[in-house]
N, C-alpha and C positions, 0 to 999 in steps of 0.2 A: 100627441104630435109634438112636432120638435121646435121649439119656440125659434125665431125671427126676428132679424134686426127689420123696423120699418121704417121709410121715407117716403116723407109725401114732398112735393115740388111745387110751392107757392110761386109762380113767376113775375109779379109783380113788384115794382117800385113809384116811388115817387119821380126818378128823373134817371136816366142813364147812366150812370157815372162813367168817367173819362178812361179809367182802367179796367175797367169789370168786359170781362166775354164769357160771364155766364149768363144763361138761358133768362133771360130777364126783360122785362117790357115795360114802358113809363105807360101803362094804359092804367083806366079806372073805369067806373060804372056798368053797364052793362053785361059786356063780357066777363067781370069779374065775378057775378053773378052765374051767370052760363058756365061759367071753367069750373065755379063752385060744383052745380050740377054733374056737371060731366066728371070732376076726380070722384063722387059721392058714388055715381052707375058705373069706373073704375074702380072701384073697393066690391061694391057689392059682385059682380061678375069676375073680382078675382080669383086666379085658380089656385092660388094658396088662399084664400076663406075656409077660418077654422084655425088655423096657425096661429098659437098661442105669437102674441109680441112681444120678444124682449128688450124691447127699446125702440121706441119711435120717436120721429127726428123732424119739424116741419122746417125745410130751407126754403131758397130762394135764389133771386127774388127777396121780397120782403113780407113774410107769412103776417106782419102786424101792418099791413098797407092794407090788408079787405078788411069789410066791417066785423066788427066783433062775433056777430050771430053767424057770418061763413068760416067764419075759424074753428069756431066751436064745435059748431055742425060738423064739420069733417072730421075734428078728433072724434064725435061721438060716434060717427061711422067708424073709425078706424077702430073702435075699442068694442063696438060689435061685433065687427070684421076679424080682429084679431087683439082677443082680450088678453089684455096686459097679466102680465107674470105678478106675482106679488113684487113691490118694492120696484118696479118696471120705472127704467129712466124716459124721460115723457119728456121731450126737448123744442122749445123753439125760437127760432133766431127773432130778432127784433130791430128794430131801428130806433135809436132815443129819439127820432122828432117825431115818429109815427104810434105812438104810445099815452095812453092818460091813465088816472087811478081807476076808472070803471074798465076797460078795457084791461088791464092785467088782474084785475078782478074776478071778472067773468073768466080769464084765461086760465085760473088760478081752480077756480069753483069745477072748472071743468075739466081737466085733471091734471093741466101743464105742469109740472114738478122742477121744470129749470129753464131757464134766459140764456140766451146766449144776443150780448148785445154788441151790433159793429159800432163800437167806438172808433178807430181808427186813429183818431187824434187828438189832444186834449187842446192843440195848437189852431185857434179861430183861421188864421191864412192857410194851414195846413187844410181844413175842412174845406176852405171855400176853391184851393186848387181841386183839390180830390174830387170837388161836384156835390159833399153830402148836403144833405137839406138839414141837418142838427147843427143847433150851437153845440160850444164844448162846455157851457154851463149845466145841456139839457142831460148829460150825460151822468152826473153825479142827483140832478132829477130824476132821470129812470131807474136809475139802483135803488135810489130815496124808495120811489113810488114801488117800487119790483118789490124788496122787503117789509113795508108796510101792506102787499097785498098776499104775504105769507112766502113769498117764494127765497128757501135755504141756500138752494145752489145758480151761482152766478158765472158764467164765465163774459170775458169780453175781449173782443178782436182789437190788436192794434198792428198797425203797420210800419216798417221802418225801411232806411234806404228811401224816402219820400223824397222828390225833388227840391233841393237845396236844405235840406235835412241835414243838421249839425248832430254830433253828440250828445251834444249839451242840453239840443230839442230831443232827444230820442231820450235822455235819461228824464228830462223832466216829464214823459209822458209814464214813463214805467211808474215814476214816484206818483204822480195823481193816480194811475188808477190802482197801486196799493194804497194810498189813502181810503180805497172804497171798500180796499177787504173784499176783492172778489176770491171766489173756490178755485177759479180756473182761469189762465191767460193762454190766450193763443196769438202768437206772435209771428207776423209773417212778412219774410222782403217780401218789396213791390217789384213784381214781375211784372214786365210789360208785353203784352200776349200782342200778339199780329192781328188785325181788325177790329183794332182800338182805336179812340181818339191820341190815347198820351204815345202809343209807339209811333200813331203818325209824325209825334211832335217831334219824338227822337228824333224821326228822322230827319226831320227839316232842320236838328239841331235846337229847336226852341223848348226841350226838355231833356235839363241835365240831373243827373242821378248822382250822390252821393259812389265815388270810383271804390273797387273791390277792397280795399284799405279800412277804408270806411266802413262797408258794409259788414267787414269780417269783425270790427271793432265792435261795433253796434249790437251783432248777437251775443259775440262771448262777454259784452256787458249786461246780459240777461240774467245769466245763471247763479254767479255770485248775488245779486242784488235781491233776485226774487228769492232763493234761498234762504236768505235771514229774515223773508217773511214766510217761513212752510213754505213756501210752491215750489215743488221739484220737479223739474224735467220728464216725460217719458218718452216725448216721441221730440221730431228734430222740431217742432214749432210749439210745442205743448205743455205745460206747466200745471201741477196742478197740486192742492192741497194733499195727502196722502187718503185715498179712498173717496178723492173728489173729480177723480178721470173721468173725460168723458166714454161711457161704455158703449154708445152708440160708433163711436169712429174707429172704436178699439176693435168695433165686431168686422171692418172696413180690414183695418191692418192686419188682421190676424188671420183672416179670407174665410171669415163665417159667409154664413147666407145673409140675404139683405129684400125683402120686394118694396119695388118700388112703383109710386101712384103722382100723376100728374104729368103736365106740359115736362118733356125734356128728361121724367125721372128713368133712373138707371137702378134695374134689380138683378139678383146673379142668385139664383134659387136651384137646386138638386130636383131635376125633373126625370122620372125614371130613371134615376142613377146614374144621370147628365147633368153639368152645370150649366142652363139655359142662362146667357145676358141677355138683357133684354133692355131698348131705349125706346120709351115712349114718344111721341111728336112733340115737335119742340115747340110751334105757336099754336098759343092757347085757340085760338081758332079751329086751327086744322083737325085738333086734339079734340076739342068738344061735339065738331062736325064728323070725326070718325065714331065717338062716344053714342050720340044721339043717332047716328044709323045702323049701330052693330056692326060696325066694322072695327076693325084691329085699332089698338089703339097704339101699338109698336109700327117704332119709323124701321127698327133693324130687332132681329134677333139671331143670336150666335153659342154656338154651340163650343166651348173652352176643352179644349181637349189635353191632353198630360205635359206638352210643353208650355200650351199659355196659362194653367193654371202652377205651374214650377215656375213663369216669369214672374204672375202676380203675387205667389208666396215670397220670394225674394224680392222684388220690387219696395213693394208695403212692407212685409216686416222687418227688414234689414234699418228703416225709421225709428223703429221704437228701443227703447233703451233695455227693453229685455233682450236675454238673448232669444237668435232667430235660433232654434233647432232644424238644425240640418240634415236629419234622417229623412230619405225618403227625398231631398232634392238632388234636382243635376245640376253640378256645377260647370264651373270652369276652373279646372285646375291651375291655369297658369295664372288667371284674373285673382284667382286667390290668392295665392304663394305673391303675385304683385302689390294687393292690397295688403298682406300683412308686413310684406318688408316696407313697405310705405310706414308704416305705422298709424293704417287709417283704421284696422280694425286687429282686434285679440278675439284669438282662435282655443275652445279648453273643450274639456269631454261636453258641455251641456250645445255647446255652437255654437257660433258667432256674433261679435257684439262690435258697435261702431266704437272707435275712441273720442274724444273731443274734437283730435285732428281731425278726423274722419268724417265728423256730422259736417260740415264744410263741406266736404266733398261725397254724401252721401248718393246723388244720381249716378256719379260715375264709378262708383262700390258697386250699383247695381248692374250698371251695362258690364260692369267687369268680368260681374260671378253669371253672368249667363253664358249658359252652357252656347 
């Protein structure tokens, strides 16, 4: 059978944070328990079981918030479920305050093969705006503790465009965390999404953002810098050592298959010769009470048909710094001919690739070339 990207959807954290609107809950105890149950009876009654894995992925949420032994447990269902490829990339996000040496140990024993940790900021006032519960001390601790518990591949999240975010703080964040020698940086403005605390603040004006000057500064000080330490570029947030990509998001961009398990998870799997999406419920409740009475565990299922899958082929790959091959898509010709006399992307027989100008303005490259 034809091997699978896999996601499982940890939805837990320790506290809300002020920007975050993903599927995530400050609960603990009990139902942390129960959701464990209920993603374990979502793996086993999957209808892709049997599906070789070629990369599984646990997000969040904060997949190192439950205890150790429900972590584990799940990987071990998933690799029943769907046993890993030889050399299969085994991924999972983490949080440096929610982490100790037994706890990446046991993550480690059990088959996790790489970290992915939201540092976000090396800057203590930066942390304490954003909401995280980590110092920025504990964060050169969990790499410490991550590599003495055997684990090779490291990436870590930071964020820039922070409220009242200098330069000068954006560069000294890059420099700490190549001090740490991670495999992978993913680097991403702070977006401030609708039914947040921080866009509320927008709007009342009591959070001001580093103005578009700035923010354009702040990336294109990415590329040279990370550069002269190995991390090259592939996708518009993404950095990585050469053969250190993350190949779980790459299966996302390139519009492989994906299934996905838990509160909230989104899968896009070939069902009779149809791309079924498919989103699970979103609070762990509802999820574990559809789980434990055999009932559906999808809030929506949708059926992509030749123009919404031509959207998400250009959408996603027109991001990565390969080029997109264009056989086989509908374009917009005129959205074309506009993006290249822009000089936002270069057009040759393999297909289309963004310029530098262009990763800037990669969202509206895409609404461009839609047909």
């Amino acid at each position: 059978m034809q091997p699978v990207a896999v996601y499982v959807h940890i939805p837990f954290c320790p506290t809300k944070c002020g920007y975050c609107d993903f599927n995530s809950y400050a609960m603990e105890g009990e139902i942390m328990e129960r959701t464990t149950r209920a993603i374990l009876q979502d793996l086993e009654t999957s209808p892709a079981k049997g599906r070789p894995a070629k990369t599984i992925f646990f997000g969040g949420g904060t997949p190192t918030h439950i205890p150790k032994e429900q972590l584990t447990s799940i990987l071990k269902k998933v690799m029943e479920v769907h046993p890993p490829i030889e050399g299969a990339e085994i991924t999972s996000e983490a949080n440096p305050g929610t982490i100790d040496a037994e706890k990446f140990a046991a993550m480690r024993e059990a088959g996790f093969n790489r970290l992915s940790l939201g540092a976000q900021s090396f800057k203590p006032e930066d942390l304490i705006r954003l909401g995280r519960i980590h110092q920025a001390n504990e964060i050169e601790r969990a790499v410490k503790l991550a590599r003495e518990a055997g684990f090779t591949r490291i990436n870590l999240d930071l964020m820039f465009a922070l409220p009242g975010q200098t330069r000068k703080a954006w560069q000294h964040n890059l420099e700490a965390a190549l001090a740490l020698q991670p495999e992978h940086l993913s680097l991403y403005c702070l977006t401030l999404e609708p039914n947040t605390p921080f866009y509320k603040q927008q709007l009342r004006g009591e959070l001001i953002q580093p103005d578009e000057e700035e923010q354009r500064a702040m990336y294109e000080a990415c590329e040279e810098l990370l550069g002269r330490h190995g991390l090259l570029p592939y996708e518009i947030s993404n950095y990585a050592k050469p053969g250190e990509e993350c190949q779980h998001n790459l299966c996302y961009w390139r519009g492989e298959e994906y299934a996905g398990y838990g509160p909230g998870a989104v899968g896009a799997l070939n069902i009779e010769g149809q791309r079924l999406r498919t989103t699970r419920i979103k609070h762990p409740v509802h999820y574990s009470a559809a789980l434990e009475t055999g009932a559906s565990p999808n809030c929506e299922e949708e059926i992509l048909g030749a123009k919404e899958l031509n959207a998400e082929r250009i959408m996603l790959g027109i991001r990565l710094n390969e080029t997109l091959n264009l056989e086989g898509l509908k374009l917009d010709q005129k959205g074309l001919d506009t993006i290249l006399a822009r000089g936002w992307a270069t057009q040759d027989a393999g297909g289309l690739q963004l310029t530098k100008e262009g990763r800037h303005f990669c969202s509206e490259v895409a609404v461009a070339l839609l047909p």
